[in-house]
C-alpha positions in Angstrom: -26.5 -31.7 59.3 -26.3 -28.4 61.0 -29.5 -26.0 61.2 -29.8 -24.3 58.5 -27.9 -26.2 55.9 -30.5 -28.6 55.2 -30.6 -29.9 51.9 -34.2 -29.5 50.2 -35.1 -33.1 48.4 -35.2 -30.7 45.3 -31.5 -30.0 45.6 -30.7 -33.5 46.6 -32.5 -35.0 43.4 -31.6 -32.0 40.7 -28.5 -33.2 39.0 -24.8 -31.1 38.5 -25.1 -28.6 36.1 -21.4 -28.4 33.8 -20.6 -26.1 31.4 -20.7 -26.2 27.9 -16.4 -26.1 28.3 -16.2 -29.1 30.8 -19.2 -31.0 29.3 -17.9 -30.7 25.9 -14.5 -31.8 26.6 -13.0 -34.1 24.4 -12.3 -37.7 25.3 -10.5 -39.0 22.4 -8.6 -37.5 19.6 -11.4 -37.9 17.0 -12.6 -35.2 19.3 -9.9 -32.7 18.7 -10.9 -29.8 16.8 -8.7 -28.1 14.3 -4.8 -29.6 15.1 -4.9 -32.8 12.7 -1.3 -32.3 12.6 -0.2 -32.8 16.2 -2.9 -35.5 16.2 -0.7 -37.7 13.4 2.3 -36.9 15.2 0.6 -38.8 18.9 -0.8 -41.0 16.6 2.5 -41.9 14.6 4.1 -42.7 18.0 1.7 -44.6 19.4 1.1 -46.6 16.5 4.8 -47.3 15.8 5.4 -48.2 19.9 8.1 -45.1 19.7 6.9 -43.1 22.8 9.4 -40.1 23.7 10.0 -39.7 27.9 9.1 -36.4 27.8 6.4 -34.4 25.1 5.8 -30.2 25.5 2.3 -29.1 23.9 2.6 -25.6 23.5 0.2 -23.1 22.1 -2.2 -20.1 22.8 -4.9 -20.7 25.3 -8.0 -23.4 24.8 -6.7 -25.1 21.7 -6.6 -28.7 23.9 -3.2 -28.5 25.2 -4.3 -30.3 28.3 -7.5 -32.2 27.2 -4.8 -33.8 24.1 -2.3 -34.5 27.5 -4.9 -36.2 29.2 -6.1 -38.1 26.0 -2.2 -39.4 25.6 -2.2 -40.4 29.2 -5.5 -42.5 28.4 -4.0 -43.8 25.7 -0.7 -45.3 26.8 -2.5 -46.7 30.2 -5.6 -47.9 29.0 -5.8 -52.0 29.5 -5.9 -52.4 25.7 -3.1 -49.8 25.0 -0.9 -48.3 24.3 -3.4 -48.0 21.7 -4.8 -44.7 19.4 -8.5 -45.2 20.7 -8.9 -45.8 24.5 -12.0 -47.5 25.3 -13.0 -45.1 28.2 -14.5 -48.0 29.9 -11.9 -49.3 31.7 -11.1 -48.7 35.3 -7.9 -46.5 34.1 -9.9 -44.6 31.4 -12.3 -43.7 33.9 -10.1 -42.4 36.6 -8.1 -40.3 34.7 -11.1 -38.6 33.2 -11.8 -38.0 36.3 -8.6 -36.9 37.2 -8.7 -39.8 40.1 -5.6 -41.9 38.8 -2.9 -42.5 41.2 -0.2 -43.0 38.6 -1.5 -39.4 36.5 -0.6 -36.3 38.4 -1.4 -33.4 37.0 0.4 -30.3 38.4 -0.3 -26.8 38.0 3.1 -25.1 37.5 2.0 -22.0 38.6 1.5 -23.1 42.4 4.3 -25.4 42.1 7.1 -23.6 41.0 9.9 -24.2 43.6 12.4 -26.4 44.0 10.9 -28.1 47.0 8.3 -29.3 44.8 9.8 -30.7 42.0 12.2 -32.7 44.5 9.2 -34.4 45.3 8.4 -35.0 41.7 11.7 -36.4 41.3 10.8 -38.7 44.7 7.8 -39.9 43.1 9.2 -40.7 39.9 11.9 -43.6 41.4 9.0 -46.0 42.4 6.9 -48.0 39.9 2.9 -47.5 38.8 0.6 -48.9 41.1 -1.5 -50.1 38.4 -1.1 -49.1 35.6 1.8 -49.7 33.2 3.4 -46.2 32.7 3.3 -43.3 35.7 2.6 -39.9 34.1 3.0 -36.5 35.0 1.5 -33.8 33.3 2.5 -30.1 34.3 0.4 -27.5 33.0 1.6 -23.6 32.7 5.0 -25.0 33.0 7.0 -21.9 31.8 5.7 -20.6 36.0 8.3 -23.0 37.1 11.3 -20.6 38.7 14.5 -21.3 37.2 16.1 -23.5 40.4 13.3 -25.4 39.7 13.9 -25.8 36.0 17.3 -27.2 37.3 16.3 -29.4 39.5 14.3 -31.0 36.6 17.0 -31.1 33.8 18.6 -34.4 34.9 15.2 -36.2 35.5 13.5 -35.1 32.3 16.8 -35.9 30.3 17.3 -39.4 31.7 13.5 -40.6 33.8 13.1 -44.3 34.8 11.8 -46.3 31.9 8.0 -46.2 33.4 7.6 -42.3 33.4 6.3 -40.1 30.9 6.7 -36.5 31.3 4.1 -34.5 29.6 4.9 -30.4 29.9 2.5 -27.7 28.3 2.7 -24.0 28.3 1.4 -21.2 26.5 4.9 -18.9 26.5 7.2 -21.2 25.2 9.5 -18.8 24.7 9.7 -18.4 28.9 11.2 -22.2 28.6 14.9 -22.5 29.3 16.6 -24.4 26.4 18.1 -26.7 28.3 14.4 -28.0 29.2 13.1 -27.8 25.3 16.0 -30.0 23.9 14.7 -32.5 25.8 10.9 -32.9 25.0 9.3 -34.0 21.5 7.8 -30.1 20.8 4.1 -30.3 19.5 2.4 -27.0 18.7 -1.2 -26.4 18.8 -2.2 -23.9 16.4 -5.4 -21.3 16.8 -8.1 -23.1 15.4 -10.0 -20.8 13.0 -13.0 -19.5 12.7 -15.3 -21.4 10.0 -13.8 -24.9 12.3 -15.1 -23.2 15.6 -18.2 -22.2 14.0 -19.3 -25.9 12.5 -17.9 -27.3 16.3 -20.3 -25.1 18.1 -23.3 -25.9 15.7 -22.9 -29.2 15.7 -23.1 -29.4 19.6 -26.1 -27.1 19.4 -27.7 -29.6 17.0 -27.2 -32.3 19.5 -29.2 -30.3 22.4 -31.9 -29.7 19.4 -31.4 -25.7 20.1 -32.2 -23.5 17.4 -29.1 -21.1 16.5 -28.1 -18.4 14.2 -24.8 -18.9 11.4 -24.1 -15.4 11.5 -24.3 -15.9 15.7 -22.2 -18.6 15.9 -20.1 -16.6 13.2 -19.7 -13.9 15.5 -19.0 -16.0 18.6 -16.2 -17.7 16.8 -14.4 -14.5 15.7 -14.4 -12.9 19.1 -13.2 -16.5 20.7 -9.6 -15.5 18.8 -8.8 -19.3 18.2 -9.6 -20.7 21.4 -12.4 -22.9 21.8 -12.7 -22.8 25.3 -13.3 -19.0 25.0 -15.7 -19.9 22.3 -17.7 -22.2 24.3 -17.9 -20.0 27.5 -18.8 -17.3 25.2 -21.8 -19.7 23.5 -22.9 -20.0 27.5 -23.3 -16.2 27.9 -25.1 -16.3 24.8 -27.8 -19.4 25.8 -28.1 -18.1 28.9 -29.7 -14.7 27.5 -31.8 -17.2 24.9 -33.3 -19.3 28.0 -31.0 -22.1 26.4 -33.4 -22.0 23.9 -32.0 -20.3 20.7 -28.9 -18.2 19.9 -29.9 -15.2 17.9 -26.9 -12.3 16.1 -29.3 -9.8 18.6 -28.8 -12.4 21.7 -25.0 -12.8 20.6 -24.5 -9.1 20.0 -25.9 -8.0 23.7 -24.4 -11.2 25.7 -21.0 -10.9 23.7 -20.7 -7.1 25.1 -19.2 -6.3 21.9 -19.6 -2.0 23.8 -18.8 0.2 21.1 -19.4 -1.7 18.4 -21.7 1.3 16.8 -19.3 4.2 17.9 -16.4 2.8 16.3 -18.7 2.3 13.2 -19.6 5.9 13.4 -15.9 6.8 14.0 -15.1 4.9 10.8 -17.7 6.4 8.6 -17.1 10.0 10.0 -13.4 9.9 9.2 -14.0 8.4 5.4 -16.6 11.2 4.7 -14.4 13.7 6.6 -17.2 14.6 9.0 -15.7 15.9 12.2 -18.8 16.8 13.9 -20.0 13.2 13.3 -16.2 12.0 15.1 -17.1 14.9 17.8 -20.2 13.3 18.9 -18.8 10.1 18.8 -16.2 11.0 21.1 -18.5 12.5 23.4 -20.7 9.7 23.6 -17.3 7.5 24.5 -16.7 9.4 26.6 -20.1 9.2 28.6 -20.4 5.7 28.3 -17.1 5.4 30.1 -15.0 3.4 27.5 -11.8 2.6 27.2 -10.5 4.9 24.2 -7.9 2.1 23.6 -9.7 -0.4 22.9 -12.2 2.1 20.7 -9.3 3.7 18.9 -8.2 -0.8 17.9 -11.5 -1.2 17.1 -11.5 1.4 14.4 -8.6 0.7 13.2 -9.9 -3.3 12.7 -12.0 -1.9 10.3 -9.9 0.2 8.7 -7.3 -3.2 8.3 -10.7 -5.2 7.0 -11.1 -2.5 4.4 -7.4 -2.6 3.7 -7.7 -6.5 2.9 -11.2 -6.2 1.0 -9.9 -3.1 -1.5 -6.5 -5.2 -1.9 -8.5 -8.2 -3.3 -10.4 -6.1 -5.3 -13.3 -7.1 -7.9 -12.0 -10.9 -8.1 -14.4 -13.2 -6.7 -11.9 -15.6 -5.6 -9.6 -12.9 -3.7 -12.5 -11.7 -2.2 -13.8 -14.8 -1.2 -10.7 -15.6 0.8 -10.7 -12.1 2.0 -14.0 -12.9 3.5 -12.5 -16.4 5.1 -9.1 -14.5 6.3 -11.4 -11.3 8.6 -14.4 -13.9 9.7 -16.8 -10.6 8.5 -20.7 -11.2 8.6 -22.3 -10.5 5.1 -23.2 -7.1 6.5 -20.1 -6.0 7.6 -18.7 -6.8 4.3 -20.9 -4.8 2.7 -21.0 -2.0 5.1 -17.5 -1.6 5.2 -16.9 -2.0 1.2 -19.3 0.8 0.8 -18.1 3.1 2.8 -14.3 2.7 1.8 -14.7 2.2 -2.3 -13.8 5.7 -2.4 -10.7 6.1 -0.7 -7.1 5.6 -2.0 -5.3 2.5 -0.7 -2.4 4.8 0.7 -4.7 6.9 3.2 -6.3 3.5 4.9 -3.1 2.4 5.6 -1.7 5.7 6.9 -5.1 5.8 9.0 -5.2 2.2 10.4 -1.3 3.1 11.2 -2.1 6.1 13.3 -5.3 5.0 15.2 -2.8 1.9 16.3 0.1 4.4 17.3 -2.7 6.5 19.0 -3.9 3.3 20.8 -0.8 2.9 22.7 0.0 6.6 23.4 -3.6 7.3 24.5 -2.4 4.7 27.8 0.4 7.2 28.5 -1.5 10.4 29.2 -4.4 12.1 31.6 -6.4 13.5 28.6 -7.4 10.4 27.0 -10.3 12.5 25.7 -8.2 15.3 23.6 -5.9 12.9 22.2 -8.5 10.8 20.9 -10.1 13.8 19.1 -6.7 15.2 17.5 -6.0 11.8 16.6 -9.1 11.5 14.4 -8.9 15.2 13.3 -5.5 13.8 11.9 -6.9 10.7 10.3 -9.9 12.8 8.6 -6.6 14.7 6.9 -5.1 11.4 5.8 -8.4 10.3 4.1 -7.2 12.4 1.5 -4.1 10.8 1.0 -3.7 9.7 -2.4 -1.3 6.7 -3.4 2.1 6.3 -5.3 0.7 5.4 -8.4 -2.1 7.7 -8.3 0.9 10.2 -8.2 2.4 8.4 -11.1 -0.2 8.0 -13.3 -0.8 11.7 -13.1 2.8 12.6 -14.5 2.4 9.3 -17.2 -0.8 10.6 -18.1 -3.1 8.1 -17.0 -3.9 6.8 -13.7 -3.0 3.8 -12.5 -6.2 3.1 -10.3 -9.2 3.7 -11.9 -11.2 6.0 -10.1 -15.1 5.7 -9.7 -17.8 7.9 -11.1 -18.9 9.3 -8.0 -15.3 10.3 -6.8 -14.5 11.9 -10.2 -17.5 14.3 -9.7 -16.9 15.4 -6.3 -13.2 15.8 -6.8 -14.4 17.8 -9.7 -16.4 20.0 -7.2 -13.6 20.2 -5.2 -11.3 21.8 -7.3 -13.9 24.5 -8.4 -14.2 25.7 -4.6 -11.4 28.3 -4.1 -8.7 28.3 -1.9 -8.5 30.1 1.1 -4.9 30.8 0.7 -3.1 30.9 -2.5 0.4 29.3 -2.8 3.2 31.5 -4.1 4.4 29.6 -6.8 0.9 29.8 -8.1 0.9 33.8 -7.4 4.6 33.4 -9.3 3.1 31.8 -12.3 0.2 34.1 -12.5 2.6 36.7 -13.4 4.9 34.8 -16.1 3.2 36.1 -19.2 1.6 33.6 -21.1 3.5 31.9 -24.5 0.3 32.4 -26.1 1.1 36.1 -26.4 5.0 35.4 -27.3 3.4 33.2 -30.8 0.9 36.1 -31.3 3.7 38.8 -31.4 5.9 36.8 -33.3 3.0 36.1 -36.0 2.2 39.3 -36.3 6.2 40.5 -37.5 6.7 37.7 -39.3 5.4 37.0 -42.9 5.4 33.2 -43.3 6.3 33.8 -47.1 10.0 35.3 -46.4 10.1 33.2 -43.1 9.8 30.3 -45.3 12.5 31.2 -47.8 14.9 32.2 -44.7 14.2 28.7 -43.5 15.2 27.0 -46.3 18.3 29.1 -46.8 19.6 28.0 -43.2 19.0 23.9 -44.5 21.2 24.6 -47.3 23.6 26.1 -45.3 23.1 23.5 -42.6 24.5 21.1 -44.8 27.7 22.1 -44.9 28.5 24.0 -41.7 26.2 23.7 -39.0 27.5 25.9 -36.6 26.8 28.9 -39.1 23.3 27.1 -39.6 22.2 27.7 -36.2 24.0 30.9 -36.3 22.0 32.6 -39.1 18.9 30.6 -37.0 19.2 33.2 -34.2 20.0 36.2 -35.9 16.9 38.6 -36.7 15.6 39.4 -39.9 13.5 41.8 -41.3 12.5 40.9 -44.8 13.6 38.4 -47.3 12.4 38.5 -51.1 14.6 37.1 -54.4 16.4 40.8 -54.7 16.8 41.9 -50.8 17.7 40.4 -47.4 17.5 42.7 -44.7 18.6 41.5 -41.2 17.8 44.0 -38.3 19.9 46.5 -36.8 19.7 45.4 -33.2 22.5 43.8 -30.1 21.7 39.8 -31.2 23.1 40.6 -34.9 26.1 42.5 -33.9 27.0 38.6 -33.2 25.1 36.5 -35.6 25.0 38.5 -38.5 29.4 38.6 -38.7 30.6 35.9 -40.8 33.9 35.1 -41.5 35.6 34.7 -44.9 34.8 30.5 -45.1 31.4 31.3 -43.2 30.9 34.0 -45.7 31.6 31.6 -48.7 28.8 29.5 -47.6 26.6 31.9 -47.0 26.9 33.2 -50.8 26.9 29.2 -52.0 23.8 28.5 -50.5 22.3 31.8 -51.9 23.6 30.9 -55.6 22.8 27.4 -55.3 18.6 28.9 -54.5 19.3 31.4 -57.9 19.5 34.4 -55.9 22.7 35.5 -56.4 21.8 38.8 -57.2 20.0 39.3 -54.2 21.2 42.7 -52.0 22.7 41.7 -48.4 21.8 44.9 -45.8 22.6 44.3 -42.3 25.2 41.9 -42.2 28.9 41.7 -42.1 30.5 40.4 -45.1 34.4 40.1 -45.6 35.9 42.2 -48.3 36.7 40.2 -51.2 33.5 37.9 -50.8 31.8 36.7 -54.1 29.2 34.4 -55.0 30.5 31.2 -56.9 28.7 29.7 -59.3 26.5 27.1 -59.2 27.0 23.7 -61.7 24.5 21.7 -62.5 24.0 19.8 -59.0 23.9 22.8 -57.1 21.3 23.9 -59.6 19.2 20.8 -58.9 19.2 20.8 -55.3 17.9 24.7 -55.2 15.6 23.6 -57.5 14.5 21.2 -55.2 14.2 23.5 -52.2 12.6 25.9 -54.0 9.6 23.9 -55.6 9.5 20.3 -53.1 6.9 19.5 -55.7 9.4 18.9 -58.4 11.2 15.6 -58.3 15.2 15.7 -57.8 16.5 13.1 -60.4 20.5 14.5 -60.3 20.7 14.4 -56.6 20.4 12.6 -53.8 18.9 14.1 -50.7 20.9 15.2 -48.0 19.8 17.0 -44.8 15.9 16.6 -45.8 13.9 14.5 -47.8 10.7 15.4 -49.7 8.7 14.9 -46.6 10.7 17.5 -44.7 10.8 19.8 -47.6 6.7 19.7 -48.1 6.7 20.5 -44.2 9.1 23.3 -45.2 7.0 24.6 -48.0 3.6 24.3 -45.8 4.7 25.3 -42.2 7.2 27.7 -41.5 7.3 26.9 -37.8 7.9 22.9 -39.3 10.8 24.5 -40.6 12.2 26.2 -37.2 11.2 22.7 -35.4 13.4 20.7 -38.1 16.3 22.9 -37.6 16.5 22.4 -33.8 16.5 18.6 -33.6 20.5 19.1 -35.0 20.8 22.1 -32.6 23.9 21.6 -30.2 23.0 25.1 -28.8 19.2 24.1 -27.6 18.1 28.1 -28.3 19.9 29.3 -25.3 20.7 33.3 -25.8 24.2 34.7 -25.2 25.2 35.3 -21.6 25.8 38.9 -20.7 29.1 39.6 -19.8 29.4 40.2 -16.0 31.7 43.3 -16.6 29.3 44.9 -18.2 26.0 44.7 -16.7 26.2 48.0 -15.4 26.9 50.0 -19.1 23.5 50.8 -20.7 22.4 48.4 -23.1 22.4 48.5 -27.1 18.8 49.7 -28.9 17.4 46.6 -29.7 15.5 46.8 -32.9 11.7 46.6 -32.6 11.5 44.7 -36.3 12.3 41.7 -37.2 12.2 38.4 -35.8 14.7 35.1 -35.6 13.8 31.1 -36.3 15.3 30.6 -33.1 12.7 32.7 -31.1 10.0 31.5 -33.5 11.0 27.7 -32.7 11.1 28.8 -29.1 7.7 30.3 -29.0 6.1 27.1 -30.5 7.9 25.1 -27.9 6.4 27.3 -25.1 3.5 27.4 -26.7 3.6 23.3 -26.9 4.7 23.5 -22.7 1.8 25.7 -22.0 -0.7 23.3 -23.6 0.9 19.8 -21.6 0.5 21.6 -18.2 -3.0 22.8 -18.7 -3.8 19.9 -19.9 -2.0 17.6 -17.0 -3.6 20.4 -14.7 -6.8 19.6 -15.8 -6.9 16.3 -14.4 -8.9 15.2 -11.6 -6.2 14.2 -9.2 -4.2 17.6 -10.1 -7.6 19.5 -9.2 -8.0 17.5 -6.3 -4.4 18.0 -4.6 -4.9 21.5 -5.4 -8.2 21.8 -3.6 -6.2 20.7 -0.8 -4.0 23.5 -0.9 -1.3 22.0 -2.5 1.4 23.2 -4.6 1.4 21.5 -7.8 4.1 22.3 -10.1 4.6 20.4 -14.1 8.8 20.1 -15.0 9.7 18.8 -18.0 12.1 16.0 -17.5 15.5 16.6 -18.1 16.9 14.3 -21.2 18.9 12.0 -19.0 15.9 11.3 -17.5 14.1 10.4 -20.3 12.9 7.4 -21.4 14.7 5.3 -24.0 
């Protein structure tokens, strides 16, 4: 030995240390963890003596591609094999688990991938086992192989001498030519999850009687990703900090360099409250710790996907039990993060987990990481307020579809009352409609419901028999009506509604002989010369009768055009009356168009006096209009977009649109 290399007797007597990942290794297939359905597959074609020439285990990294390849190469040379359990005693077992065989090679296909190379392989392949009753070549990373190389390989994989087994894995297999997979048996090896890495990890801490945390091992698993190699290298990092003594959640949280953990909590929290100082300092301290704002803006936007999940499951203790299983989140994360999100829509976490993830890969593409990180999460406190599609809808149905908490009710209640810094036009525009409130007054005060009454139920008489004069005498304005006058007003609308022809004219006088008031004087409305009232038989007599007192039963006639419950409406509301006559109304209460020729001749005196059913009927309809959009106005989520500075105008739906 040269001077200075001596070998203490302490380093000559203290045994090899290995790793948790090379200790732990598994030796049999019992041993696998998590991919019981490749297992049966081995198993199946051991048992049944069907072995393919060539197998390709593919799957993401340290779920036991190469361990399972080694395991199969055990198992068909073991001396009591081809058998499911090789006895790891016998000279074969032993060398190939210690990767000593001379019939296993084992080939890394990332520093063998020319052509050169595999024409040795192909050499090797010709000649028999030395000892052992199959020769076996495993070639890891296989998808490194360059495609002459592939080529050179197609005609030995497809057609190998009967004492070769060709065992390929990759993790890529999509970087596999075709050619080369249509000739293998294709196992996958899924990502083992979570809860199965966990129990693994504990029970080989049980075996080394090392005390150890759930929640630790919890979190070691979730940031191992499915691969238990990365779990157990992580479980090293973690011991090592414990003295290989214990694994504590602290030990876990400090060896696991889970950096940022707390800013991206603080990023999460500051965006749901809307605090943009709190995002601000966030940033800042980011940004002097000299993280990667990638990986803190995917972070973020983990949580905002686990708050996605837990609000989707909801209250249901079995939904959010699998929740729980599906994110791998510690008790206190769960809680945390169901706090902090039970007030925010569905709608504005997705659009917020959505843009932190776009902003994770733009923030790669540009010099100031630092600015576009903090417009980012200005933009995502904006979205916070997003409400969802059937929030919307429920405010137009009139009741919301998500039932909004306490606590949210009363601050979006808060934030309505604030006033807005700038006011919409269209609300400025509705401030200056004038209300239907005073439309109802002014028609109240010139209209006495006593004549108004008895007007009304001349027009349902009338209506009977020619509705078109019906709705006519509905819009023209009258004055006064009592048993010996009706006066209809000198103004522009009766110039039109107030000229009846000679059949119109007939019904007109009918309907007023058939109520007994054919006496009554006529001033104000056009009347063709020759016009007289008819009289009324017996019938006629019984149905004025009727509309005159709707307390006295009609025995001669059958109704028609109103019944006894539309005639006491008549009798008690007047505006019932106007409302009754519209439902049959082809016209809707539109007024006459102005004649374009004419708009620039001085208009007609309108009379002051008087007042129509049609303008009555139309004020109550307003008046009905006014009270549905306060009343959908007053609504939480109405007050709330408004608060925003939104513009929220109420339409009526047209009838097409209407429900059936």
């Amino acid at each position: 030995m040269f001077e200075g290399f001596e070998q203490s007797s302490e380093q000559q007597t203290r045994p090899e240390y290995q790793v948790l990942a090379r200790r732990t290794r598994p030796q049999s297939f019992s041993q696998l963890v998590g991919q019981d359905s490749a297992v049966k597959a081995i198993e199946g074609m051991i048992s049944s003596g069907k072995v393919p020439h060539a197998f390709l285990f593919t799957g993401t990294r340290g779920t036991g591609k190469t361990s399972s390849a080694r395991i199969l190469a055990k198992s068909l040379c073991c001396e009591r094999g081809p058998t499911l359990h090789p006895c790891q005693t016998c000279t074969h077992c032993v060398q190939i688990t210690a990767c000593a065989h001379e019939d296993v090679y084992e080939i890394d296909g990332a520093s063998h991938t020319g052509v050169d190379n595999i024409r040795e392989l192909r050499e090797s392949a010709r000649f028999f086992p030395q000892s052992s009753r199959y020769k076996i070549f495993i070639i890891d990373e296989v998808h490194m192989l360059s495609m002459g190389a592939f080529n050179a390989l197609l005609k030995t994989l497809e057609e190998p001498p009967p004492q070769v087994v060709f065992i390929l894995a990759t993790t890529e297999l999509h970087k596999v030519p075709v050619t080369v997979r249509s000739r293998c048996m294709i196992l996958s090896f899924r990502k083992i999850d979570p809860p199965s890495i966990a129990q693994h990890l504990g029970s080989l801490l049980e075996k080394d009687e090392i005390a150890f945390s759930a929640e630790a091992l919890q979190l070691v698993a979730r940031e191992a990703k499915g691969s238990l190699r990365d779990a157990l290298s992580l479980l090293e990092q973690v011991l090592a900090l414990g003295q290989h003594k214990s694994v504590s959640l602290e030990a876990a949280r400090a060896a696991l360099s889970v950096m940022g953990e707390g800013l991206c909590q603080d990023l999460f929290v500051g965006i749901l409250r809307k605090d943009a100082q709190q995002c601000l300092e966030a940033i800042s301290e980011i940004d002097a710790s000299s993280l990667d704002y990638s990986h803190i803006l995917e972070l973020t936007a983990t949580l905002f996907r686990s708050a996605i999940v837990l609000k989707q499951a909801g209250a249901d203790a079995t939904k959010r039990s699998r929740a729980n299983e599906l994110l791998s989140l510690l008790p206190s994360e769960v809680e945390f993060i169901s706090r902090e999100s039970g007030e925010t829509s569905l709608a504005a976490l997705v659009e917020i987990y959505r843009t932190l993830m776009q902003a994770a890969r733009d923030v790669l593409r540009t010099n100031a990481q630092k600015a576009w990180t903090e417009v980012t999460l200005m933009d995502c406190i904006g979205r916070a307020e997003w409400l969802s599609a059937d929030e919307l809808l429920g405010m137009v149905a009139g009741t919301s579809a998500t039932q909004l908490a306490p606590e949210r009710q009363q601050k979006t209640h808060l934030a309505s009352t604030s006033p807005s810094p700038q006011q919409s036009p269209v609300a400025a525009a509705q401030k200056s409609i004038p209300t239907t409130q005073d439309a109802v007054s002014q028609v109240s005060k010139s209209a006495d419901a006593g004549w108004l009454d008895l007007f009304s139920r001349l027009v349902m008489l009338i209506q009977r028999d020619n509705l078109q004069l019906a709705v006519k005498l509905k819009h023209a304005k009258v004055e006064s009506f009592t048993p010996d006058r009706l006066v209809f007003s000198d103004c522009a609308e009766n110039k039109l509604f107030a000229q009846l022809s000679a059949s119109e004219a007939e019904i007109f006088l009918a309907a007023l002989s058939e109520m007994g008031l054919e006496n009554c004087r006529l001033d104000g409305i056009a009347l063709p010369s020759g016009a007289t009232k008819p009289n009324k038989d017996k019938a006629a007599q019984a149905a004025a009768a009727q509309l005159l007192n709707p307390q006295t039963p009609n025995t001669t006639a059958a109704p028609s055009h109103g019944t006894a419950s539309t005639n006491a409406r008549l009798a008690n509301n007047p505006l019932e009356a106007v409302k009754s006559l519209v439902r049959d109304d082809p016209f809707g209460g539109r007024t006459p168009k102005s004649d374009p020729k004419k708009k620039d001749e001085p208009a007609s005196p309108r009379g002051e006096s008087g007042v129509s059913l049609a303008a009555i009927e139309q004020a109550e309809q307003s008046r009905r209009w006014k009270s549905r959009q306060e009343e959908i106005k007053s609504r939480p989520i109405v007050r709330k977009l408004e608060s925003l500075g939104a513009d929220v105008e109420v339409l009526p739906l047209r009838q097409k649109d209407r429900q059936p």
